[in-house]
N, CA, C and O of each residue as an XYZ file, in Angstrom:
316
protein
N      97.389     66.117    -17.738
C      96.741     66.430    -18.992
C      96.125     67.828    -18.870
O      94.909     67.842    -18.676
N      96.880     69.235    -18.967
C      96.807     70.349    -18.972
C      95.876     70.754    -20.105
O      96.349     70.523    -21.218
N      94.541     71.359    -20.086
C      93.859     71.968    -21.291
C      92.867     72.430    -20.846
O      92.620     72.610    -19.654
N      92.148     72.688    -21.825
C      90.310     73.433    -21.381
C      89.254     73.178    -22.313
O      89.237     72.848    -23.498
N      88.246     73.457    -21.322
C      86.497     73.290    -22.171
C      85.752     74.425    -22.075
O      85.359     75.020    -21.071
N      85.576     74.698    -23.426
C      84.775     75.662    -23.569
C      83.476     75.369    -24.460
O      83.468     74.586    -25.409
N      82.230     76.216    -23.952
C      81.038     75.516    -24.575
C      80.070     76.986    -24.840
O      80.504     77.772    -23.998
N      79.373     77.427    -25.341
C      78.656     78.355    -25.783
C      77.216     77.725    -26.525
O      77.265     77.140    -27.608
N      75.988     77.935    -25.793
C      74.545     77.711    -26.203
C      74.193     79.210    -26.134
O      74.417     80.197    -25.434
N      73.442     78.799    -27.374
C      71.906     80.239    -27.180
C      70.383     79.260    -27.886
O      70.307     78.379    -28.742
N      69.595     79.789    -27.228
C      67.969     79.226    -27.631
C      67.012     80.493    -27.733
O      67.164     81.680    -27.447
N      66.138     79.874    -28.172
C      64.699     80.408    -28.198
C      63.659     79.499    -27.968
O      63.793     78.388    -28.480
N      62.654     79.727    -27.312
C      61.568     78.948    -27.369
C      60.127     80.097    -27.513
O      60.000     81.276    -27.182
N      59.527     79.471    -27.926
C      58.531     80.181    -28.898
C      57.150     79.187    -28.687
O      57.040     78.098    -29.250
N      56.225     79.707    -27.865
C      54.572     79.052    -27.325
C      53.461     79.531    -27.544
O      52.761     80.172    -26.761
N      53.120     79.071    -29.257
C      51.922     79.777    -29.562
C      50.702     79.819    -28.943
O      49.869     80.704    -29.137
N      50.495     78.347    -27.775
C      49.679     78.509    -27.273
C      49.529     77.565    -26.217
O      49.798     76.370    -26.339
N      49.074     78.135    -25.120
C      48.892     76.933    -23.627
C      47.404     77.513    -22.912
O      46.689     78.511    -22.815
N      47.518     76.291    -22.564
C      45.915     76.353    -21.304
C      46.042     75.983    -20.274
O      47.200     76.060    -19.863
N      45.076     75.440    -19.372
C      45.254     75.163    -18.143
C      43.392     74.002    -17.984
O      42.234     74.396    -18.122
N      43.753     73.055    -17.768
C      42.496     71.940    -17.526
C      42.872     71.479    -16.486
O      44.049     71.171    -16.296
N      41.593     71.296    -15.290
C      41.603     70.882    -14.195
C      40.321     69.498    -14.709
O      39.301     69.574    -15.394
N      40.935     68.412    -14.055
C      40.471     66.946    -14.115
C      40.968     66.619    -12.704
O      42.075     66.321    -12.255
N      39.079     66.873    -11.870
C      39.317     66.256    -10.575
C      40.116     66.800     -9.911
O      39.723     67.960     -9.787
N      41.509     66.588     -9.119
C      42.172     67.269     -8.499
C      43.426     67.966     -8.760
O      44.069     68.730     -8.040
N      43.729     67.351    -10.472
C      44.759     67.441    -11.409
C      44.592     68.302    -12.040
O      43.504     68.409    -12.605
N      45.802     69.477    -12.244
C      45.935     70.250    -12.932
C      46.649     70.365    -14.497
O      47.845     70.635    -14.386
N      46.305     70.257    -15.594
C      47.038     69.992    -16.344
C      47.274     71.392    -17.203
O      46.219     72.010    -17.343
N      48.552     72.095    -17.871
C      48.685     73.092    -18.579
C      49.443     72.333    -20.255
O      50.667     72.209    -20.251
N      48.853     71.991    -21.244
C      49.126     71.209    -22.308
C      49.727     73.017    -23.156
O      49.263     74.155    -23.222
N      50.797     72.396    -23.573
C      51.609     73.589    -23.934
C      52.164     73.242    -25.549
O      52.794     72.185    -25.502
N      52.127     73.754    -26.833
C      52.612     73.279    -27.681
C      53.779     74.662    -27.926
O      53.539     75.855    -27.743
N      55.209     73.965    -28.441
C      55.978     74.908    -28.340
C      56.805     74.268    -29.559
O      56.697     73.152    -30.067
N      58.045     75.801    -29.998
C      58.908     75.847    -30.957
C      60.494     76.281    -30.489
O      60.733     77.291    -29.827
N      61.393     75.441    -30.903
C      62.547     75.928    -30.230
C      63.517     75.540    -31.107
O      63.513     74.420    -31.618
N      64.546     76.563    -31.378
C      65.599     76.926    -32.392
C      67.095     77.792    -31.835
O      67.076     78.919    -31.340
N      68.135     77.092    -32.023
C      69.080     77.145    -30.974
C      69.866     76.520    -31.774
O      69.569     75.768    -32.702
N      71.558     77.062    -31.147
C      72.986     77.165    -31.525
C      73.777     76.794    -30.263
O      73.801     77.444    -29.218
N      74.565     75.389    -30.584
C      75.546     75.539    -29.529
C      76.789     74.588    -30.213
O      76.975     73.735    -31.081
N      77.500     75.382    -29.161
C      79.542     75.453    -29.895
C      80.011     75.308    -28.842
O      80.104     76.099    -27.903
N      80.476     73.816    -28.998
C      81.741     73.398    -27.802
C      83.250     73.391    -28.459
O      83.417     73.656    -29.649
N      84.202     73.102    -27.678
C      85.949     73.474    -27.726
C      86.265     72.560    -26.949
O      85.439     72.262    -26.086
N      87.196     72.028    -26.987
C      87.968     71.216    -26.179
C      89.441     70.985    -26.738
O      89.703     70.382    -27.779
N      90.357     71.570    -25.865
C      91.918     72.056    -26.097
C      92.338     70.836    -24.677
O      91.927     70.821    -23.517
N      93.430     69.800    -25.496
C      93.979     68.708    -24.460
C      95.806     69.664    -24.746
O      96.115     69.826    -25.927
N      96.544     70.050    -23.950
C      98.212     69.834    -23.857
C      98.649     68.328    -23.593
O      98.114     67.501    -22.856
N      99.632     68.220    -24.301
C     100.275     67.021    -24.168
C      99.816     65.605    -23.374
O     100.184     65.182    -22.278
N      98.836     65.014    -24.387
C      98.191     64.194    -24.352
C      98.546     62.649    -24.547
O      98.507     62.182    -25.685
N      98.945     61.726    -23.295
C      99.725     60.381    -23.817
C      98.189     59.351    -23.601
O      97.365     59.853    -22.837
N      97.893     58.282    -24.094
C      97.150     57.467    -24.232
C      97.905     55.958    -24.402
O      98.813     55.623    -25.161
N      97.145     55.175    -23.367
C      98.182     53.857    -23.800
C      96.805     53.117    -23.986
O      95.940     52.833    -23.157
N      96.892     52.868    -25.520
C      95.726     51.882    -26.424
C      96.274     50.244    -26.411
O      95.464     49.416    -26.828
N      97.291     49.870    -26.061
C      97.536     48.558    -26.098
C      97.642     47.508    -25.234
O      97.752     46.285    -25.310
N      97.537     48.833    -23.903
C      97.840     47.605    -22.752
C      99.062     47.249    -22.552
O      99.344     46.529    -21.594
N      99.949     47.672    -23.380
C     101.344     47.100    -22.730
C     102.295     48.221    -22.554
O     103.473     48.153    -22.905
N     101.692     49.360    -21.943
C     102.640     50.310    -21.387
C     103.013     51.162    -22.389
O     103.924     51.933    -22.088
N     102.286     51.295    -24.198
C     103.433     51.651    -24.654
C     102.311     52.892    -25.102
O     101.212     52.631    -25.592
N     102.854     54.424    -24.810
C     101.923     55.200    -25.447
C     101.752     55.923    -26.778
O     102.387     55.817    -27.827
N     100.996     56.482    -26.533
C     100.784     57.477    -28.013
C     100.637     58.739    -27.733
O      99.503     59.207    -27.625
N     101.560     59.374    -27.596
C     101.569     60.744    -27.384
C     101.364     61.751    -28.291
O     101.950     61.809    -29.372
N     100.486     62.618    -27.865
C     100.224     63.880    -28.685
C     100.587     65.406    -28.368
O      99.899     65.842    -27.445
N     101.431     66.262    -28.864
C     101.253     67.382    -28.465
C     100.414     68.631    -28.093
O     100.486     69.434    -27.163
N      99.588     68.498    -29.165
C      98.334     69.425    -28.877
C      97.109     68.796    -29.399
O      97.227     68.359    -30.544
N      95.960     68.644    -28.835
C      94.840     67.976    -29.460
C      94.086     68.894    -29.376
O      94.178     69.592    -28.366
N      93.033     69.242    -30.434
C      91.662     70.434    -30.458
C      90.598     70.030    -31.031
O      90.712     69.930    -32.253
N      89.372     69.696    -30.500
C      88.099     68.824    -31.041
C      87.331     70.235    -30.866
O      87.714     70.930    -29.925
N      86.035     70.847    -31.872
C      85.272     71.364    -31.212
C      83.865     70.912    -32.354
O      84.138     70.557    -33.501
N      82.566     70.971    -31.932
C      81.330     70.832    -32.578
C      80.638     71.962    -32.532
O      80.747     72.771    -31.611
N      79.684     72.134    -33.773
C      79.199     73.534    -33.422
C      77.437     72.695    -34.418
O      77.336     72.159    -35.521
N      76.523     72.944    -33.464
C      75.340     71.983    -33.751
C      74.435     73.764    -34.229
O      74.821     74.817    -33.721
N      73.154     73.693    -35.339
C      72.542     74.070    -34.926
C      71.104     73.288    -35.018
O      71.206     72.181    -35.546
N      69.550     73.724    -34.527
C      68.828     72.955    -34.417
C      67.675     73.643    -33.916
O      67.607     74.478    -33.015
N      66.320     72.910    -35.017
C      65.189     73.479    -34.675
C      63.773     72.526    -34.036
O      64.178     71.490    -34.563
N      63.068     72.281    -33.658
C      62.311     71.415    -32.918
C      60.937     71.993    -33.006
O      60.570     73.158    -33.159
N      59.968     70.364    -32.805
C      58.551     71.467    -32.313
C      58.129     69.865    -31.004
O      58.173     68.636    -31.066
N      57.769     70.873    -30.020
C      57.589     70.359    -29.363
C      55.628     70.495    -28.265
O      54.817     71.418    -28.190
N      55.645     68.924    -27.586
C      53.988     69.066    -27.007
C      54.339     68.925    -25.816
O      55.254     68.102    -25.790
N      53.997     69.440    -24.413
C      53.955     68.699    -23.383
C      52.892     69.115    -22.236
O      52.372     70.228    -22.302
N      52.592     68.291    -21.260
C      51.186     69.021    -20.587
C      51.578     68.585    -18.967
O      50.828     68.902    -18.044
């Protein structure tokens, strides 16, 4: 099953603001953040057989091409 994967991300993250609290021996840095990002996958199969029935018998394909292209924005807390 001859083909390829190709995948392409880009981000940003964006932290209007963080600290740093010490409790006892624990350090904690509570961080609130923003993140906005693009990613694009590919996936190219050559001559692709699949046997869906169990009895030997396939389904062949010549060229198969799936790709997703997401984008996406978030807000995020963590410490």
């Amino acid at each position: 099953m001859p083909g390829n994967f190709k995948s392409f991300e880009a981000n940003i993250r964006f932290t209007p603001f963080s600290y740093k609290k010490k409790i006892w021996i624990i350090t904690f840095s509570p961080k609130l953040y923003f993140t906005a990002g693009y990613r694009y996958s590919k996936w190219i199969v050559k001559d692709l057989a699949i046997d869906i029935t169990g009895k030997d018998i396939e389904f062949s394909k010549s060229d198969l091409e799936m790709s997703t292209s997401i984008r996406y924005f978030g807000v995020g807390y963590s410490f």
